[in-house]
N, C-alpha and C positions, 0 to 999 in steps of 0.2 A: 803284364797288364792284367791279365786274368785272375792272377792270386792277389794281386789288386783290390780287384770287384768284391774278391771273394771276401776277403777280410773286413774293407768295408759291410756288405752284408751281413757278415757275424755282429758286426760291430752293434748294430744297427736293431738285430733280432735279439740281440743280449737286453740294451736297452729298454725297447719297449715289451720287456719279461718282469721289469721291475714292477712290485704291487704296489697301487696308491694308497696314499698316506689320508690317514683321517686329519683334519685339524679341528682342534679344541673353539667354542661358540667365542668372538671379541668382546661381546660385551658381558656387566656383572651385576647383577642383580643385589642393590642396597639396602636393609633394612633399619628400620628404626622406630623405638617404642618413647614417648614421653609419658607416662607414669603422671595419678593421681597425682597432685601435691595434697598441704595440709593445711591446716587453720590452723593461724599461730596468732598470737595480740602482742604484744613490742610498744617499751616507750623508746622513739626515735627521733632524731634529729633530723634537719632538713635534707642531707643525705642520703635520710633512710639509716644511719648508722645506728645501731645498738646503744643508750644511754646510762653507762656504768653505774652512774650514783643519783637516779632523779630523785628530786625533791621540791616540794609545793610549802612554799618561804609565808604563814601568814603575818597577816599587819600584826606589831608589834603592838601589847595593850600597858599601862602602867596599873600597880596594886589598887582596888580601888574594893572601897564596903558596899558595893552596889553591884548587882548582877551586872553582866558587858549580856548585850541581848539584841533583836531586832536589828536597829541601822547601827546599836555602837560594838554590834557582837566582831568578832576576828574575822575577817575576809582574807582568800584565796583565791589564785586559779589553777585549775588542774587542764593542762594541755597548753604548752606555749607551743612557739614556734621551733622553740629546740628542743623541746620535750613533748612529741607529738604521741596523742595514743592512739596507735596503729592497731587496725586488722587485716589481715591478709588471707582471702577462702580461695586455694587453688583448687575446684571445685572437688572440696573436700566436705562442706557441709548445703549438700544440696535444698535441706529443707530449710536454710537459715542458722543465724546463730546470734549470742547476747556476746556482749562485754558489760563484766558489773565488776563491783569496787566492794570492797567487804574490808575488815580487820584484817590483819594475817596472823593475830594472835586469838582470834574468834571475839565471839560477841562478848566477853569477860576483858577484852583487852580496855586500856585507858591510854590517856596519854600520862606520862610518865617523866620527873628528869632525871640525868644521872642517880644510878641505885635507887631509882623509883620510893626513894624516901618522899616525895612530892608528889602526887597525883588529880587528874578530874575526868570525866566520863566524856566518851562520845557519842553516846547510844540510852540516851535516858532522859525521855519526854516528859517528866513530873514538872509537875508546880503550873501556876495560876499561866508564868511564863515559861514554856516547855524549856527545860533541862536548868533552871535556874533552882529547882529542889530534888534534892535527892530521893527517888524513887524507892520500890521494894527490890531493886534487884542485888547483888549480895557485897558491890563495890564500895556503898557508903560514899559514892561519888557522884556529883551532880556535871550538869554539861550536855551537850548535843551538837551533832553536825549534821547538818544540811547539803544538800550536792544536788546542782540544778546544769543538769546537763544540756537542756533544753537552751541554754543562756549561750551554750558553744556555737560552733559551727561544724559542717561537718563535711569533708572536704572528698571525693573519690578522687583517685590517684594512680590509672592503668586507663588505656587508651579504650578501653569497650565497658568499661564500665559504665554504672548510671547509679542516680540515689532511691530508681526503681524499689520500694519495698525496705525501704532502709529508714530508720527513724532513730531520733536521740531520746535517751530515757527524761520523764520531767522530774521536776523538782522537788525531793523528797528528802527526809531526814531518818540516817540511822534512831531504830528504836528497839531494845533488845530483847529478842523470841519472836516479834515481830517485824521489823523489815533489818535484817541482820545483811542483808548487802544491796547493793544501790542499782540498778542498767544504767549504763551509760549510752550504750549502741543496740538496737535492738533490728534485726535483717531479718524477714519474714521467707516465704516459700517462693514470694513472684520476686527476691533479689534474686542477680547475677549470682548463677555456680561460680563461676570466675569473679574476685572481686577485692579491690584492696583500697583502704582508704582511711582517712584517722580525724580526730578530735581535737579540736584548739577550745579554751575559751569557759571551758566551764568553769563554773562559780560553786565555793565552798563559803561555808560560813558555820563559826562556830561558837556555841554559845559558853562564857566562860562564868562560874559561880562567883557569887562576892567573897571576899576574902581571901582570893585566893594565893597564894604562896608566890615571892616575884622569885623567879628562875626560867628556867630554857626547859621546854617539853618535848616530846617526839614521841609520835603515835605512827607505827608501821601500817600500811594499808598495802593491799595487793589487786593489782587485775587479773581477770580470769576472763578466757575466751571458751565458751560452751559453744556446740554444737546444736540446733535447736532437734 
């Protein structure tokens, strides 16, 4: 019974010789950074998707020896519902910024048809009726377009925005050295850093010379989203 005791007692002093054990903290400490975004401008569709091939369809006019001008000039709209123009400032341009509409082949460009054997100006205010005579500038081409964005609407599209500081450019016509691109959206310093929202509605109008050549034209134009 004594060696017993005894044993038990080794037993006993053995155990409590053991050193304690540290344990590691249960919880972890998470981190996470969201990053600037950027100012991009997008023609999109009512998804928001990307529109591979927009294009603004004007009224069809037939040959005629009479300038097309005023209420009989080419009408357009730039911004439908499925071709919406988008700005998006993930508070990238905190002092503001434009969308304007210019050539993409500069202020030299015209409209053109296949093999630009055929031509007339979009940017040339001469004559009694602006763009119905051909100006000084070096195209020998007569014509003008107008772009009155004022006519759209202009819609925000992200749950904190506002039209706070946000305005549509008015109604102007390309003229060349002088207004060589158009605003379409113009966001001052008191808009939303955060802010996304786009354009339906505006009105083109183009004036077309008398005489001129019956065929199919097409003049490239581009948006540009600046920083203010």
């Amino acid at each position: 019974m004594k060696k017993t005791l005894l044993q038990m007692l080794a037993v006993v002093i053995s155990v409590a010789s053991i050193p304690a054990i540290a344990l590691a903290a249960s919880n972890s400490n998470f981190t996470q950074t969201i990053n600037t975004g950027t100012l991009v401008g997008d023609i999109a569709d009512a998804s928001r998707n990307s529109v591979a091939s927009p294009a603004v369809a004007m009224t069809t006019k037939a040959f005629s020896f009479s300038c097309y001008a005023g209420g009989t000039a080419s009408t357009g709209t730039l911004g439908t519902n499925t071709e919406r123009l988008y700005v998006s400032n993930g508070d990238a341009a905190d002092n503001g910024f434009t969308l304007t509409l210019a050539a993409t082949g500069g202020a030299t460009a015209t409209w053109a048809n296949t093999g630009s054997t055929q031509r007339f100006d979009f940017n040339d205010p001469t004559g009694s009726t602006p763009g119905c005579t051909d100006g000084a500038d070096t195209d020998s081409q007569a014509g003008q377009m107008t772009v009155n964005a004022s006519a759209g609407t202009l819609t925000t599209d992200c749950t904190s925005c506002t039209a706070t500081g946000v305005s549509l450019g008015s109604s102007a016509a390309f003229a060349q050295g002088t207004t060589d691109s158009i605003t379409l959206i113009n966001a001052g310093a008191t808009s939303n850093d955060v802010w996304r929202g786009y354009l339906t509605g505006a009105t083109v109008s183009q004036t077309i010379p008398a005489e001129q050549a019956a065929d199919s034209y097409t003049l490239n134009l581009t948006l540009t989203t600046t920083a203010q």
